[in-house]
C-alpha positions as CSV (number, residue, x, y, z in Angstrom):
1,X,41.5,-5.9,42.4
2,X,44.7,-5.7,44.7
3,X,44.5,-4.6,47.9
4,X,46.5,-1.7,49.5
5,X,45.3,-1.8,53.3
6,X,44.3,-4.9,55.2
7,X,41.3,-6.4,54.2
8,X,39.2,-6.3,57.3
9,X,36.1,-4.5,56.9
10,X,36.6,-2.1,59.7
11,X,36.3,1.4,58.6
12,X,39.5,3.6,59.9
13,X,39.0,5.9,61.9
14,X,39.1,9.5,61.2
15,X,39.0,12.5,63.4
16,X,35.6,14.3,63.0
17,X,35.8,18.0,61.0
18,X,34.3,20.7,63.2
19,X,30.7,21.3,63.1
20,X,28.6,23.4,60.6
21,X,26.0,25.5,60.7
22,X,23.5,22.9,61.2
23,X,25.2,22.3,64.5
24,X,26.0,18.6,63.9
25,X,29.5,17.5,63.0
26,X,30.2,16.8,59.7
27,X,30.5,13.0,58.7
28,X,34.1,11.8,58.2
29,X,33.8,10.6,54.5
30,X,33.0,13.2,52.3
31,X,30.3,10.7,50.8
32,X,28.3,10.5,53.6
33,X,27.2,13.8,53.4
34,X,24.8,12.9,50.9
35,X,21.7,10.9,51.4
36,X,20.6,8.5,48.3
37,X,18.6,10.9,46.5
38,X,21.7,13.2,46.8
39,X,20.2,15.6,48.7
40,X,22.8,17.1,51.3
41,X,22.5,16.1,54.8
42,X,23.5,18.8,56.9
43,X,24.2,22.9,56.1
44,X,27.4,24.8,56.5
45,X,30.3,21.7,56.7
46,X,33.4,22.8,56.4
47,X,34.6,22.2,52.7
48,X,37.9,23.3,50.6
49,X,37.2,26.5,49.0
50,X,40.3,28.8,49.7
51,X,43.7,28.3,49.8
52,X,43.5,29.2,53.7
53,X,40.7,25.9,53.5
54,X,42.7,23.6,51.5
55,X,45.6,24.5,54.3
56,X,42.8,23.6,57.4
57,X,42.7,20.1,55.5
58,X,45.4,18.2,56.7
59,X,46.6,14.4,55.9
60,X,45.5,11.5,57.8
61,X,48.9,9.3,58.8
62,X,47.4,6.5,57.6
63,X,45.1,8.3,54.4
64,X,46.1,6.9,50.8
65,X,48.5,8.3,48.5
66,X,46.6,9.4,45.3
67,X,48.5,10.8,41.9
68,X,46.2,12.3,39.2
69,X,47.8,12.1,36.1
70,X,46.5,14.9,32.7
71,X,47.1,13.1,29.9
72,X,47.9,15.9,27.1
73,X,45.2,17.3,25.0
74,X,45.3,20.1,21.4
75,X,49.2,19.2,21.8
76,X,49.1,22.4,18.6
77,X,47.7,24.8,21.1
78,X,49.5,26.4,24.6
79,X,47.8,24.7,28.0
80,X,45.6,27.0,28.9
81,X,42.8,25.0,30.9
82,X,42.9,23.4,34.2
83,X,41.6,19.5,34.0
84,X,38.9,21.2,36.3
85,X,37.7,17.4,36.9
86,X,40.5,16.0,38.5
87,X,40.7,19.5,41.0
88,X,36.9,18.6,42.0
89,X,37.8,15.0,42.7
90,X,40.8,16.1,44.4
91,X,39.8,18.4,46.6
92,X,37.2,15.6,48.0
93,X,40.5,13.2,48.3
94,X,42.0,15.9,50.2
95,X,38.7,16.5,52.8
96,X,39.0,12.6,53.3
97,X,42.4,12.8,54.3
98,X,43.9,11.3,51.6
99,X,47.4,12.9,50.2
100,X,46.8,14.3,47.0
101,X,50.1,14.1,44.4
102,X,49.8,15.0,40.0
103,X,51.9,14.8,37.4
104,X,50.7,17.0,34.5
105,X,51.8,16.1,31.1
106,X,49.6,18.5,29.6
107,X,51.1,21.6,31.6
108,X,54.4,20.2,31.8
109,X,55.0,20.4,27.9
110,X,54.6,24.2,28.5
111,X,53.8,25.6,24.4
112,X,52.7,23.9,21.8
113,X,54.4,21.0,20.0
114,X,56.2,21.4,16.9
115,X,58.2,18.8,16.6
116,X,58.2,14.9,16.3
117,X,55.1,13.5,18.0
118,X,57.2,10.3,18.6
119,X,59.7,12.8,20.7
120,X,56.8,14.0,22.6
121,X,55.3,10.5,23.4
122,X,58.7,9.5,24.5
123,X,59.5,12.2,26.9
124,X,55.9,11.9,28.2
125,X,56.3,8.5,28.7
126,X,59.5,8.7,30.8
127,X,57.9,11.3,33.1
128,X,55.2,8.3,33.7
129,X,57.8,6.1,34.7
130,X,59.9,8.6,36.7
131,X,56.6,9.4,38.8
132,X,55.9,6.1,39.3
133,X,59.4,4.8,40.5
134,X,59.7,8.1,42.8
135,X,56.7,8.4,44.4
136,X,54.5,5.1,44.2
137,X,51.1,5.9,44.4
138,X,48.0,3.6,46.8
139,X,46.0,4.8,44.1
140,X,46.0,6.7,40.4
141,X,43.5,8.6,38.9
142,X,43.0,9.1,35.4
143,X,40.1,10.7,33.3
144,X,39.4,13.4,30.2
145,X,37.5,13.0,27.2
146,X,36.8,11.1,24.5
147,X,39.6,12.4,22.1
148,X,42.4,11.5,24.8
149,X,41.3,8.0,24.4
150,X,45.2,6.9,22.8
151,X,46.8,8.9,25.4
152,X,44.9,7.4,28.3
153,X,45.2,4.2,27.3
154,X,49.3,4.8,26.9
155,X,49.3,6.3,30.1
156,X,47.5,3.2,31.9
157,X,49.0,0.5,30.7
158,X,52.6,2.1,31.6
159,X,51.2,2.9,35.5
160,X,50.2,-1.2,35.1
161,X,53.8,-2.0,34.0
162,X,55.6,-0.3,36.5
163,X,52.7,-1.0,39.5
164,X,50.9,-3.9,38.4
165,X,49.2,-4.0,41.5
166,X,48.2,-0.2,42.4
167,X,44.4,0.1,41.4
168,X,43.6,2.8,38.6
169,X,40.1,5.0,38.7
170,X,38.9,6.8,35.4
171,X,37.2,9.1,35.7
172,X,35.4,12.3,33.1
173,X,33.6,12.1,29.9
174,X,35.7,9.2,28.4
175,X,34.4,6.9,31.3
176,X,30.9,8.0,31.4
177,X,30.5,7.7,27.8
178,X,31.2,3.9,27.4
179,X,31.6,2.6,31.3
180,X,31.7,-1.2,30.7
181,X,33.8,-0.6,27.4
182,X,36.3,1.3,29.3
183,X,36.7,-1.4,31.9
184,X,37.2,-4.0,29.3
185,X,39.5,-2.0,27.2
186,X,41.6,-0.1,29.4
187,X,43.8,-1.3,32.4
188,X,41.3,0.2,35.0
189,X,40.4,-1.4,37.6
190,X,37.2,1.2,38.3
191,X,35.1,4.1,36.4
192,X,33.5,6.7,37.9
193,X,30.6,7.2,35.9
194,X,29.1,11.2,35.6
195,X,29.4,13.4,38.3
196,X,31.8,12.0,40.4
197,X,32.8,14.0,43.9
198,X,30.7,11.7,45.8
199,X,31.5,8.3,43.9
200,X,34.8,9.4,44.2
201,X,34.9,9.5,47.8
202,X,33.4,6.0,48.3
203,X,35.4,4.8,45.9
204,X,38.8,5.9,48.0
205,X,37.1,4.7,51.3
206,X,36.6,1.1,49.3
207,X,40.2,0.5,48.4
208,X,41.4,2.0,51.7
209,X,39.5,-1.1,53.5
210,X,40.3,-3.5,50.7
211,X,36.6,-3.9,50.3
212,X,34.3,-4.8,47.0
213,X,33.2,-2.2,44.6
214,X,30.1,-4.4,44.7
215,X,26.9,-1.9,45.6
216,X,28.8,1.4,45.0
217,X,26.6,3.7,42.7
218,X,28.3,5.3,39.9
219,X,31.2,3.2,39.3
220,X,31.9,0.2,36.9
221,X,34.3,-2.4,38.1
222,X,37.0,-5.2,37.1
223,X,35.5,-8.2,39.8
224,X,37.9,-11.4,40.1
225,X,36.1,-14.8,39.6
226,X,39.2,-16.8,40.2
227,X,42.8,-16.4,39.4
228,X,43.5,-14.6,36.4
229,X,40.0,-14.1,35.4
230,X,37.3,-11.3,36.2
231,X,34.4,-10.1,34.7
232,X,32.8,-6.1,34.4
233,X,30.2,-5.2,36.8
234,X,27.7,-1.9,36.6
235,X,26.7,-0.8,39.6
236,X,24.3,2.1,37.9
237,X,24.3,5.6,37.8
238,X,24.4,7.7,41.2
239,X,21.3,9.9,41.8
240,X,22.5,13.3,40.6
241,X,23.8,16.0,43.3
242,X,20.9,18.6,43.3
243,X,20.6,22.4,42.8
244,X,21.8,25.5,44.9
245,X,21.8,24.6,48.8
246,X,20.4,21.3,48.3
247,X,23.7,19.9,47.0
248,X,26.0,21.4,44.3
249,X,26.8,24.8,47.0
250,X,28.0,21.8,49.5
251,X,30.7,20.7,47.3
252,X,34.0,21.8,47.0
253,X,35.7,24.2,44.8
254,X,38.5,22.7,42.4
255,X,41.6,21.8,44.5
256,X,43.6,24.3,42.5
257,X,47.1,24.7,44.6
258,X,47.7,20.8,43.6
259,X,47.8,22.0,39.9
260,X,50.2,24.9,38.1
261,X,47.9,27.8,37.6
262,X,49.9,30.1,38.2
263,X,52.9,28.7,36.4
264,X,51.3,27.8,33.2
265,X,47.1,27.8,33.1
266,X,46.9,30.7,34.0
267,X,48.8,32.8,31.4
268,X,47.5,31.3,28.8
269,X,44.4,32.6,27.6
270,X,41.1,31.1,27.4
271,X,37.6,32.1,26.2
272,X,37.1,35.9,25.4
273,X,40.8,36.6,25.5
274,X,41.8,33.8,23.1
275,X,39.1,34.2,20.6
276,X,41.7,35.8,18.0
277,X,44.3,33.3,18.3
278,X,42.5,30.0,19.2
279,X,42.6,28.2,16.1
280,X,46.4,29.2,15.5
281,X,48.3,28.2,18.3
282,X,46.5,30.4,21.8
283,X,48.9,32.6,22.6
284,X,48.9,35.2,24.7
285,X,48.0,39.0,22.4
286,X,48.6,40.8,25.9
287,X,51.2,40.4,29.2
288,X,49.2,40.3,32.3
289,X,45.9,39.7,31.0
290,X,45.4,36.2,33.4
291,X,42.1,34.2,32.8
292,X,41.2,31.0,34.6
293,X,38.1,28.5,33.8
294,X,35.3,27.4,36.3
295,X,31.7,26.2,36.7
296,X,28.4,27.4,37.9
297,X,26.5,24.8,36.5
298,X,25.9,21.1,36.1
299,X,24.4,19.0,32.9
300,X,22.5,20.3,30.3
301,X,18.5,20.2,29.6
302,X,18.9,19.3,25.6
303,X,21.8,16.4,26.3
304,X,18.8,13.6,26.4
305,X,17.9,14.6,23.1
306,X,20.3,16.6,20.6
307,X,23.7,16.4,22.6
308,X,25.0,17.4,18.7
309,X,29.0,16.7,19.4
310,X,29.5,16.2,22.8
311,X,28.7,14.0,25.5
312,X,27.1,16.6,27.6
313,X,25.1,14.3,30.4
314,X,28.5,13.3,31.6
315,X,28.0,15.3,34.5
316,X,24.4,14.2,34.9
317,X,21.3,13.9,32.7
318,X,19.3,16.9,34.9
319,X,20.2,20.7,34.8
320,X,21.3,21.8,38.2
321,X,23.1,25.0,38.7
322,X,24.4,26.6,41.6
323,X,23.6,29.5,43.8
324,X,24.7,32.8,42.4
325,X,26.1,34.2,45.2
326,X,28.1,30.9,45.5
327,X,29.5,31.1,42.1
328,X,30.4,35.0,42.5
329,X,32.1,34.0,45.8
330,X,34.2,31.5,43.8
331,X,34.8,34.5,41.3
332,X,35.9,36.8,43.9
333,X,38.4,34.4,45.4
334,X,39.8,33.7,41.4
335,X,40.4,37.4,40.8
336,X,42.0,38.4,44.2
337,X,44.5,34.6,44.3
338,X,45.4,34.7,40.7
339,X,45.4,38.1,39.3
340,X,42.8,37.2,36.5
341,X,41.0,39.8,34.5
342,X,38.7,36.8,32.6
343,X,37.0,33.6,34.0
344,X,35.4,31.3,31.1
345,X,32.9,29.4,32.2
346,X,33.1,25.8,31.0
347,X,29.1,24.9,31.5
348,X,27.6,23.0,28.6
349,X,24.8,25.5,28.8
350,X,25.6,28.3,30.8
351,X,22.6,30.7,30.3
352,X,20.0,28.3,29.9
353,X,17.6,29.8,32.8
354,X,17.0,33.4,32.4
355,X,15.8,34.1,36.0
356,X,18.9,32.1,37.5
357,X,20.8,34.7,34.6
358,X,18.7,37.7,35.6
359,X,20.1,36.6,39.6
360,X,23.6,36.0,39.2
361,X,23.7,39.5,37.2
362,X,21.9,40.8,40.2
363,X,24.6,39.4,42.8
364,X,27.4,40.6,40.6
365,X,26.2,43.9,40.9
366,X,25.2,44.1,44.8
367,X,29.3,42.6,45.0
368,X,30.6,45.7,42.8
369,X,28.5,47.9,45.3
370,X,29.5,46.3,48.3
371,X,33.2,45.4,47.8
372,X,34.1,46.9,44.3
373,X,34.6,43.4,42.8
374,X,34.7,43.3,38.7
375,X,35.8,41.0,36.6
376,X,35.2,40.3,32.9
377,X,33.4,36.3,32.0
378,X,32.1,34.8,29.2
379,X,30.3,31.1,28.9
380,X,28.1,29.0,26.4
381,X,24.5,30.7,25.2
382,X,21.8,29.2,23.1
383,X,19.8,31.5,20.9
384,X,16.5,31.1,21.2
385,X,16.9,31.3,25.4
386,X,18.9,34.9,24.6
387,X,16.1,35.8,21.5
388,X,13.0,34.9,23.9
389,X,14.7,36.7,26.4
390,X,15.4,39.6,24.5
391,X,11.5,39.6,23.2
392,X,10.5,39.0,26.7
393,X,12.1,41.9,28.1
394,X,11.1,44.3,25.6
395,X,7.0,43.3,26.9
396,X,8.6,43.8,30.6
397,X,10.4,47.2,29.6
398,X,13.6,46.1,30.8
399,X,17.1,45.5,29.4
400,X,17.5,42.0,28.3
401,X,19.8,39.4,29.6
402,X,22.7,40.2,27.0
403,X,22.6,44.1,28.2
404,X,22.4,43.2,32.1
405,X,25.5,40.9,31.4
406,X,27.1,43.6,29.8
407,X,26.7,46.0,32.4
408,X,28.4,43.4,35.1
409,X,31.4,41.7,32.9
410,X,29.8,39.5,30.0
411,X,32.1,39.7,27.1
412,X,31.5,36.5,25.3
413,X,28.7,34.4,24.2
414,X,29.4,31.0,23.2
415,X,26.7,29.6,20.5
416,X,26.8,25.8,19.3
417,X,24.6,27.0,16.2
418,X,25.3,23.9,13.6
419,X,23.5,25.4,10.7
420,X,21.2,27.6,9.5
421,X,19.3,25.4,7.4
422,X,16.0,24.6,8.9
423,X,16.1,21.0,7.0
424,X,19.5,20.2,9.6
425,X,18.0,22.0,12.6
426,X,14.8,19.8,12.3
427,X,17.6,16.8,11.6
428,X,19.3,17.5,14.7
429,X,16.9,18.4,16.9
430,X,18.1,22.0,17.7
431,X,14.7,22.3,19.9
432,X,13.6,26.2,19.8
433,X,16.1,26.9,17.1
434,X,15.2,28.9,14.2
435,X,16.3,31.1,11.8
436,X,14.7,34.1,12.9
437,X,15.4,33.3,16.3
438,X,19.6,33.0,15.8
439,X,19.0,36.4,14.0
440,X,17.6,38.2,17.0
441,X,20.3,36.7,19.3
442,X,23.5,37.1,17.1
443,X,22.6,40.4,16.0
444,X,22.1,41.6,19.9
445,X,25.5,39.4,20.8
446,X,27.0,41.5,17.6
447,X,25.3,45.3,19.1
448,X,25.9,44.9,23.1
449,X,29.0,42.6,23.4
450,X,31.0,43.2,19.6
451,X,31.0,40.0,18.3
452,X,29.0,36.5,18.3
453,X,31.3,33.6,19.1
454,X,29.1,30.8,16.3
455,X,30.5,27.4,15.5
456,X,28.6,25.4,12.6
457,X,28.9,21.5,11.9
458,X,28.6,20.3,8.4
459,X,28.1,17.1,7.3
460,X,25.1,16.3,9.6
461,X,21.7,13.9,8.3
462,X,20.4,15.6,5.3
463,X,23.2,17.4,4.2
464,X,23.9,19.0,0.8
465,X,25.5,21.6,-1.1
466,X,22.3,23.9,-1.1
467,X,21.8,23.4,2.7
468,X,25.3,24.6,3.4
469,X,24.6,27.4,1.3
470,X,21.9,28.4,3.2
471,X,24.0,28.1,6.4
472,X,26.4,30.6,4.7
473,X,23.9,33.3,2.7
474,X,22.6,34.0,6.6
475,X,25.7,34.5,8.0
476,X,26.0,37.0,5.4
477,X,23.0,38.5,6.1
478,X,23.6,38.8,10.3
479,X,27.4,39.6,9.1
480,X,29.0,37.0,10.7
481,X,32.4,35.8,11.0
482,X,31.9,32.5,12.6
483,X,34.2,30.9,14.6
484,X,34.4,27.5,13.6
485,X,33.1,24.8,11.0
486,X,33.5,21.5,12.1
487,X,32.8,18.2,10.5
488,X,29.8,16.5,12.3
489,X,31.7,13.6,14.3
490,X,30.0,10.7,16.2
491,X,31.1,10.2,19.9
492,X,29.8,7.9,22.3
493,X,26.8,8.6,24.9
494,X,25.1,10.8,21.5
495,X,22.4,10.4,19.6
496,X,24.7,10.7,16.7
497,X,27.0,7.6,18.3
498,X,24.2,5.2,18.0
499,X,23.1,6.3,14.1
500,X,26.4,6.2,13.1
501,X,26.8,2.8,14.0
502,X,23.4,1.8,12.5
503,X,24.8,3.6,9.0
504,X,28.3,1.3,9.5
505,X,30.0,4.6,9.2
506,X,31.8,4.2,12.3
507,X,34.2,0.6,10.6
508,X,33.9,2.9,7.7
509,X,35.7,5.5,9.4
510,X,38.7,2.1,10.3
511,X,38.4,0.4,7.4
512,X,37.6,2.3,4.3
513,X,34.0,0.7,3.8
514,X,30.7,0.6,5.8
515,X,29.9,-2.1,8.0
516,X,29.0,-3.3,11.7
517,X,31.5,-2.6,14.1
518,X,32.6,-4.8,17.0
519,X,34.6,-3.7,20.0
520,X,37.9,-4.1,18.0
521,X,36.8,-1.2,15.7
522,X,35.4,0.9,18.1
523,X,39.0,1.3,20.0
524,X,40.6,1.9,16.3
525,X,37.7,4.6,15.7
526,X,38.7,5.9,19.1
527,X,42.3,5.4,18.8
528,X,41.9,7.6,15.8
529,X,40.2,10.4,17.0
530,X,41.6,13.7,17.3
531,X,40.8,17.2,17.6
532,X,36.7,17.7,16.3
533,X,36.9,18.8,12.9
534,X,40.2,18.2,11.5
535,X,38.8,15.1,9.7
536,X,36.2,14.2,7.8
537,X,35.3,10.3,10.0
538,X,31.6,10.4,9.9
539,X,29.7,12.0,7.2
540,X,26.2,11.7,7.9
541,X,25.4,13.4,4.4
542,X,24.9,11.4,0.9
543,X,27.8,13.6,-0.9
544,X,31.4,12.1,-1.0
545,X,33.5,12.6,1.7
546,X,35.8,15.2,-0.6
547,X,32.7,17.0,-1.7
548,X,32.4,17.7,1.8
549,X,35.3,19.4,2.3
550,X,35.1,21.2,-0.4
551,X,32.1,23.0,1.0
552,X,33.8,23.4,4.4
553,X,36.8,25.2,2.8
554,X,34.1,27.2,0.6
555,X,32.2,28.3,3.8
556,X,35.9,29.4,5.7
557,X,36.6,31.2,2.4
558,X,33.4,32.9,1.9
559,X,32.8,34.3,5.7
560,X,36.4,34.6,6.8
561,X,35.8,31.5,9.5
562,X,39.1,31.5,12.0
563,X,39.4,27.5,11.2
564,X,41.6,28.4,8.6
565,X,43.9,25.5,10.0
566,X,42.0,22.1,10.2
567,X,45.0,20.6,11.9
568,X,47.6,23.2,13.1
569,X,50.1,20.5,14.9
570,X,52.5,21.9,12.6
571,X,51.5,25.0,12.3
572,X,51.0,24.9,8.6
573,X,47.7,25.3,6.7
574,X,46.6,22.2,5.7
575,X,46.6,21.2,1.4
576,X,43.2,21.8,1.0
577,X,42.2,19.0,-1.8
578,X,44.0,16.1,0.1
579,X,42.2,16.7,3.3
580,X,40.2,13.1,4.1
581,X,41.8,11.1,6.2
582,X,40.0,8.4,8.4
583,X,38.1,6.6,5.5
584,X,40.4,7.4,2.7
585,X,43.5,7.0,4.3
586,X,42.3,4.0,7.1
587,X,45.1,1.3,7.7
588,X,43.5,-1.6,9.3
C-alpha cells in the first residue's frame, strides 16, 4: 500500500480537544476513546453533533485530505436518502482533524433517469475524473451495499487510474458482507468491516503514519510480499460499540453539512411521506413537506438467524440501541436545521424492545411539554413484538405501543412480513411469527396509524402456488394492500447466500444452469444485481422460474400491491409474460 506521509512510526501530534465531563481530556484520535471491549473510556467528550460542533472542529495543517464518493443507487427513483454511512465515518474524520471533501453521484443526478444508462455512466464517470484531477485526495472512501457492487467497482478502478497510488477504504454492507472477496475483487486497498466509526479512525491514523494495517480490528487489507505481489489479510471483527452511555451516545451524529440535504435529500420524500409514490418514481405529493433519515439503533437480534434479504449484522451481530433522550435530541436538532416535518428511521429493527419503545415515547412526550417539540417518524416494526405488546398491555390496562406512538408522531410501521404461509415462515425462520400474530399487529397498524406498510417475498424454500395463495386469502382477510412482493434474492453474509450456493442457483443465475460457483461467477451474479425484486435470480421454490412470476403478478393483481412496476427505470410497466431475466436471459 503507498504511502502518503513519511513512514516513521511517530504518531503526529495533535492538539488535545477540551475536556469532558469526566474531567479528563479527551484522547486525540477518535479511536482511542474506546477500550477493546468497546466500552467508552471517558463521559461527556466533545463530539460533532450540531452544525455549531461540526464548526468547533477545525483542520489540522498537516490532517489528510479525505473524499467520499456515493456511488448512485434506484437510478428510476429521485435521491431522497443521505448515505448516512459515509456522514458517520465522516464526522469521525473530521474530529481527527482530517479535511473532509465528497462528490455525490447519487445527489448530483438530481431526478430520476430516463434516458440512456450509457449517458449516465459517462457523465458520472467524468465527474470521477474531474474530482480527482481538481482536488487529489490522501485518501478515498467508498462504501454502500450489495446492489452498487458494478457501480463501485467502476468507480474504484477509475480513482486507481487517475491516482494509482492514493489508498481507497470501503466501507458499508458491500464490504462487511464478503471482506476478503472485496479486497481481492475490487481495487481497495482496505475494508472496514461492520460498524465502522472507530475502525475508521485507526484506519486514517495508519495511513497518516504510513504504518501497517497489520493488528487493526475490523479491517481487511491488500499486504505487499514483494514487488507487484500482495496477499489479503483479516484482521477480525472489532468488538461491537455497546448500548446507551456505554458507547453508541459517545459517537457522533452524521456529518451532515458535508452532504446536500438541503439542496436535494431533503426534498425528496422518504418513508411515510413517500409511501404513495415509492414504487413509481418518489416524488414529492406536497411542497414543503421536508423529511430526512436517521438512526437510533444498531444491528438486529434475528440477523444471526433469518436475516431473510438483507445483510443486517453489517452494523454488528448484537442489538444495541441508543439512549432515548439522545435520539430525540438528534430529532430536535433535524426539525429546527432543516425544516422537516418526517424523520424515517433506517434501523433494521426499530421497535424491537418494547420498554426501550415505551421510553423513547415517554421522552418525546416530556420534550413536547418542555419545549413544544413535534415531529411526525416512522421506522421498521415486527409483528409479533407489536401483537405481544398489544396483548401485554391490554393485561397492564394501558395503551399499547402502536397507540403511545401515535399520540407522539408514529405514522408508519414498516413490516418485513414474507408470507403468510406457516410452511415459509417455519422455512425462513420468521421466529415468533404467526398468522394470528401478523393479524393482531396489522389490524391495530390499519385502526391507530391508517395503514400497514407489509412487504412479502415469494419464491422462498418450499414454495408453491397454494402457499402463495395462502399469503394472499389473509391479506384479504386483514384487508391489506401490501406494499411490495419481492422475489426472494440471495445476498451475501445470509442464510439464504450460503443455500443458494449449495442449490448451484447462484451460476444458475450467470449461466442459465445450476452448478458450483467460483469467484468468477460470484462478481457476474453481483455485477448483475439490481434493485430486489425486479428479477426473478434465485428461486428457492421447485416451480419454473415463469410460474413464479406469474403468481407474483397474480398476487399485485389480486390485492392492489404498489409494485406494479418491477423495474421502473423507464418508467414503463414492465411486459408481464417476458419478465425472467438473470437465468433466462444470462450471457456468460
Amino acid at each position: 500500500m503507498a504511502t502518503i506521509r513519511d513512514a516513521s512510526t511517530r504518531t503526529l501530534g495533535l492538539p488535545l480537544l477540551q475536556p469532558g465531563a469526566s474531567g479528563s481530556p479527551a484522547p486525540p484520535r477518535f479511536y482511542q476513546r474506546f477500550g477493546d471491549d468497546g466500552h467508552v473510556l471517558g463521559q461527556g467528550w466533545p463530539r460533532i453533533t450540531t452544525d455549531e460542533s461540526d464548526r468547533q472542529s477545525e483542520p489540522r495543517r498537516d490532517g489528510l485530505r479525505v473524499l467520499f464518493i456515493n456511488a448512485p443507487i434506484r437510478e428510476w427513483s429521485y435521491p431522497n436518502i443521505l448515505p448516512i454511512g459515509h456522514a458517520y465515518v465522516g464526522a469521525v474524520a473530521a474530529m481527527d482533524g482530517h479535511r473532509v471533501d465528497v462528490l455525490d453521484l447519487n445527489a448530483e443526478r438530481r431526478e430520476p433517469i430516463k434516458g440512456s444508462l450509457a449517458t449516465f455512466i459517462g457523465w458520472a464517470e467524468s465527474r470521477v475524473v474531474e474530482k480527482l484531477e481538481r482536488d487529489r485526495p490522501d485518501v478515498i472512501g467508498l462504501g454502500g451495499i450489495i446492489t452498487q457492487y458494478s457501480w463501485i467497482k467502476r468507480i474504484a478502478e477509475l480513482c486507481k487510474r487517475v491516482h494509482p497510488d492514493v489508498p481507497i477504504v470501503l466501507g458499508g454492507g458491500i464490504a462487511s458482507s464478503m471482506p476478503e472477496f472485496m479486497v481481492k475483487r475490487l481495487p481497495v486497498d482496505v475494508v472496514v468491516q461492520e460498524e465502522g466509526e472507530v475502525t475508521f479512525s485507526e484506519v486514517l491514523h495508519r495511513l497518516e503514519r504510513g504504518a501497517s494495517m497489520e493488528g487493526v480490528k475490523g479491517t481487511a487489507y491488500r499486504e505487499a510480499i514483494r514487488r507487484g505481489e500482495w496477499t489479503v489479510r483479516n484482521n477480525g471483527l472489532r468488538t461491537s460499540v455497546p448500548s446507551r452511555e456505554q458507547g453508541l451516545d459517545a459517537l457522533p451524529w452524521p456529518l451532515r453539512s458535508r452532504w446536500p440535504e438541503d439542496e436535494v435529500y431533503k426534498l425528496n420524500p422518504v418513508g411515510h411521506l413517500n409511501w404513495q409514490t415509492k414504487w413509481v418514481d418518489g416524488a414529492s405529493v406536497a411542497p414543503g413537506q421536508y423529511s430526512v433519515s436517521m438512526i437510533a439503533s444498531r444491528g438486529c437480534p434475528y440477523a444471526s438467524r433469518a436475516c431473510d434479504y438483507c445483510y443486517a449484522a453489517y452494523l454488528g451481530k448484537t442489538y444495541r440501541l441508543r439512549s432515548p433522550r439522545e435520539v430525540v435530541d438528534e430529532m430536535e436538532f433535524l426539525k429546527a436545521r432543516y425544516g422537516v416535518v418526517y424523520i424515517h428511521f433506517l434501523d433494521d429493527l426499530l421497535m424491537t424492545d418494547y420498554r426501550w419503545a415505551l421510553e423513547f415515547f415517554g421522552e418525546l412526550r416530556e420534550r413536547k411539554r418542555r419545549t413544544g417539540f413535534e415531529v411526525m417518524w416512522g421506522g421498521t416494526c415486527r409483528t409479533n413484538i407489536v401483537a405481544d405488546d398489544v396483548l401485554r398491555a391490554r393485561r397492564e390496562g394501558r395503551p399499547h405501543m402502536l397507540e403511545q406512538g401515535y399520540e407522539v408522531g408514529m405514522r408508519q410501521a414498516g413490516y418485513g412480513v414474507e408470507s403468510a404461509s406457516p410452511k415459509i415462515l417455519k422455512a425462513i425462520d420468521k421466529s415468533g411469527q404467526t398468522l394470528e400474530k401478523m393479524e393482531i399487529a396489522i389490524k391495530e397498524t390499519q385502526r391507530v396509524l391508517g395503514y400497514a406498510d407489509c412487504s412479502f417475498m415469494i419464491a422462498s424454500p418450499g414454495e408453491t402456488a397454494d402457499t402463495v395463495r395462502e399469503t394472499v386469502e389473509f391479506c384479504k382477510k386483514v384487508d391489506l394492500k401490501p406494499e411490495v412482493f419481492f422475489f426472494t434474492t440471495a445476498y451475501p453474509g445470509t442464510s439464504f447466500w450460503d443455500l443458494a450456493l449449495e442449490k448451484g442457483l447462484i451460476r444458475k443465475a450467470v449461466t442459465g444452469e445450476k452448478g458450483p460457483a467460483d469467484e468468477d461467477i460470484i462478481e457476474q451474479y453481483f455485477l448483475r444485481l439490481g434493485e430486489q425484486g425486479e428479477e426473478v435470480r434465485t428461486n428457492f421454490s421447485d416451480l419454473p422460474d415463469e410460474e413464479i412470476i406469474d403468481l407474483s403478478w397474480w398476487a399485485v393483481s389480486e390485492l392492489g400491491g404498489q409494485n406494479t412496476l418491477r423495474h421502473p427505470h423507464t418508467g414503463d410497466a414492465q411486459e408481464r409474460k417476458r419478465a425472467v431475466r438473470g437465468a433466462t436471459r444470462a450471457d456468460v
